[in-house]
N, C-alpha and C positions, 0 to 999 in steps of 0.2 A: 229899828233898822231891820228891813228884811232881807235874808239871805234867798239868792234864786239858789233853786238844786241844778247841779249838773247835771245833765241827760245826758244818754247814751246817740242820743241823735246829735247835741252839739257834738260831745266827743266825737261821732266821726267828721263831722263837718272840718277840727279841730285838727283831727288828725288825717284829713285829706288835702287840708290846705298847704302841712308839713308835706307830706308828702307829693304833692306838685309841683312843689319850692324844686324837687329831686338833688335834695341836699350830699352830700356823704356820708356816710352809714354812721358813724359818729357823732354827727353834727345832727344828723334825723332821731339815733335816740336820746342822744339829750334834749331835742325839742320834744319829743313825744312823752319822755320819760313824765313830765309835772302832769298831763292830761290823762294817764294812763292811769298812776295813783290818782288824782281825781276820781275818775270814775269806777273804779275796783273797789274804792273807800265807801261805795254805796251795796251795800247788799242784794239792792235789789235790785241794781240799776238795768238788769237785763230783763225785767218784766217792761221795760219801757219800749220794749222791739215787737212793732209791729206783726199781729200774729202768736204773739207768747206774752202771755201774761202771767206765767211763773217765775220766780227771781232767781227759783233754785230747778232749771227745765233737769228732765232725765236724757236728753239727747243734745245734742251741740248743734250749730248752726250757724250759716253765713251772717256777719253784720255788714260787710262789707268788702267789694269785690272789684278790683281795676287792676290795670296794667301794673301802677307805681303805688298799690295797697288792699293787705286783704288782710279783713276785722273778724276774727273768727271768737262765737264764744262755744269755748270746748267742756263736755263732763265727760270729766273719768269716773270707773267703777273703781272703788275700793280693791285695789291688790290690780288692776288693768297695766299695763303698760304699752310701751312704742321703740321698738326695739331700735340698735345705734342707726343715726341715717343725718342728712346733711338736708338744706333748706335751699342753696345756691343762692342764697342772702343775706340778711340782719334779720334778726327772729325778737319779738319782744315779748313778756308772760307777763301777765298781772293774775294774781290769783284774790279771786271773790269768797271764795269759800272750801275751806279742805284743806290739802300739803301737798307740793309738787315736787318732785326729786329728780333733779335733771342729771343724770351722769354725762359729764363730760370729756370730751378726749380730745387730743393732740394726736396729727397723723406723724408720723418720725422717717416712714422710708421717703424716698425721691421720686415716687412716681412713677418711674421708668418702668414698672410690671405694667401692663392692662390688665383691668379689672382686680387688682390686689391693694392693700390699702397696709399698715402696719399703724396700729392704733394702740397710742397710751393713755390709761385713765387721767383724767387730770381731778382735784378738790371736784368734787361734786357743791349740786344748788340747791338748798332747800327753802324752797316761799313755803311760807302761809299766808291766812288773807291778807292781805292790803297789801302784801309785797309784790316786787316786780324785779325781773333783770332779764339779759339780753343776753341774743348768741352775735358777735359780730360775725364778718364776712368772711366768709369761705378764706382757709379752712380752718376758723375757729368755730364753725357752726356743727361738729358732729358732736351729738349726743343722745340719749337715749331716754326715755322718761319711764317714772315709777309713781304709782301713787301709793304711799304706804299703810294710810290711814282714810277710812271713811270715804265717800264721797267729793271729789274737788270740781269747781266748775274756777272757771278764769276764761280769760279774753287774751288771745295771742293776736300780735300784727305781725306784718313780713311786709316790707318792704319790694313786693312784687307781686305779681299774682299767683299765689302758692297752686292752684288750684288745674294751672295747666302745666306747672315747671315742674323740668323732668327733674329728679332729684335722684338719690343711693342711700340703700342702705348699704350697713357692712357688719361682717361678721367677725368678730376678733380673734377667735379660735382660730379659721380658716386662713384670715385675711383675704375670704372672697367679697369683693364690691358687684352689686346687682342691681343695676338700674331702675326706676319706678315712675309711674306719671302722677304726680301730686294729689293728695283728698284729704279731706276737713279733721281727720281725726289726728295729726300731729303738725 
C-alpha cells in the first residue's frame, strides 16, 4: 500500500476551498485545523514552494494570498519577537520547527477611550512542532509572540488578506492603541 505525501500545494488547494466555503471563524478552524497538522507534520514540507527549496528557509514568505486567505510561512530568530497587536480576524499557527509563545490578552475596558485599549494577560500558548492553535475573532485575537528557544519556522493562516488589513498594535503600560497596515512578519 502506498501512502501519497501531502504537499504544501494540495494544503493550499485544501485550504482555499475551506475558505471560499466563507464559513464562521469557528466552523473554518475546525475545517482547517486536520490540514494544518497534516502538513506541519512534514518538516520539510516547505521546500515544496516553488522557488525555495529549503525546509528550514532563513526568511518567511507568502504561500498564499486572497481576499478570504493568506498562507504565510514565518521564521523567527531565536529571542525575536512581535509585540501585542490584533489581526481583525481568526489567526491559525502550526509550528514546523522550534517553540512559539503566543502571550495572550483579553481587552477589559469598554471602549469608549479612542485609541486606548486596557489589556489583561490571559494563560499564555506554547507550540512546538507539529502543534497548532488559533486566535479567534476580534477581540480574542490580541497577542504578542516570543520565540524562546532556537530557530522556529511555522505556517500561520488568517482568514482574510492579512497583507492589506489595517490592524493595532497596543501598548499595555500606556494603554496607547496605534494603528498599522498589515506585513508578513506576524
Amino acid at each position: 500500500m502506498t501512502t501519497s505525501v501531502y504537499t504544501l500545494d494540495q494544503f493550499v488547494i485544501d485550504a482555499q476551498e475551506i475558505a471560499a466555503q466563507r464559513l464562521q471563524s469557528d466552523a473554518a478552524i475546525a475545517a482547517l485545523t486536520g490540514p494544518l497538522a497534516r502538513i506541519i507534520a512534514r518538516p520539510d514540507c516547505l521546500a515544496d514552494f516553488a522557488g525555495n527549496d529549503d525546509p528550514s528557509p532563513e526568511k518567511g514568505f507568502v504561500i498564499h494570498r486572497s481576499e478570504t486567505l493568506t498562507a504565510l510561512a514565518v521564521v523567527w530568530a531565536e529571542g525575536s519577537s512581535a509585540p501585542i497587536h490584533d489581526h481583525h480576524g481568526w489567526a491559525m499557527e502550526g509550528v514546523v520547527a522550534g517553540v512559539e509563545l503566543n502571550r495572550n490578552y483579553t481587552r477589559v475596558d469598554d471602549g469608549s477611550k479612542p485609541w486606548f485599549a486596557e489589556l489583561e494577560e490571559r494563560d499564555p500558548t506554547r507550540l512546538g512542532a507539529g502543534e497548532t492553535t488559533y486566535l479567534a475573532d476580534p477581540p480574542a485575537d490580541i497577542h504578542a509572540v516570543e520565540i524562546p528557544e532556537g530557530k522556529t519556522v511555522a505556517i500561520h493562516l488568517y482568514g482574510l488578506d492579512l497583507l492589506k488589513q489595517w490592524r493595532f498594535r497596543f501598548d499595555q503600560e500606556t494603554g496607547a492603541v496605534t494603528p498599522f497596515i498589515g506585513r508578513t512578519r506576524d
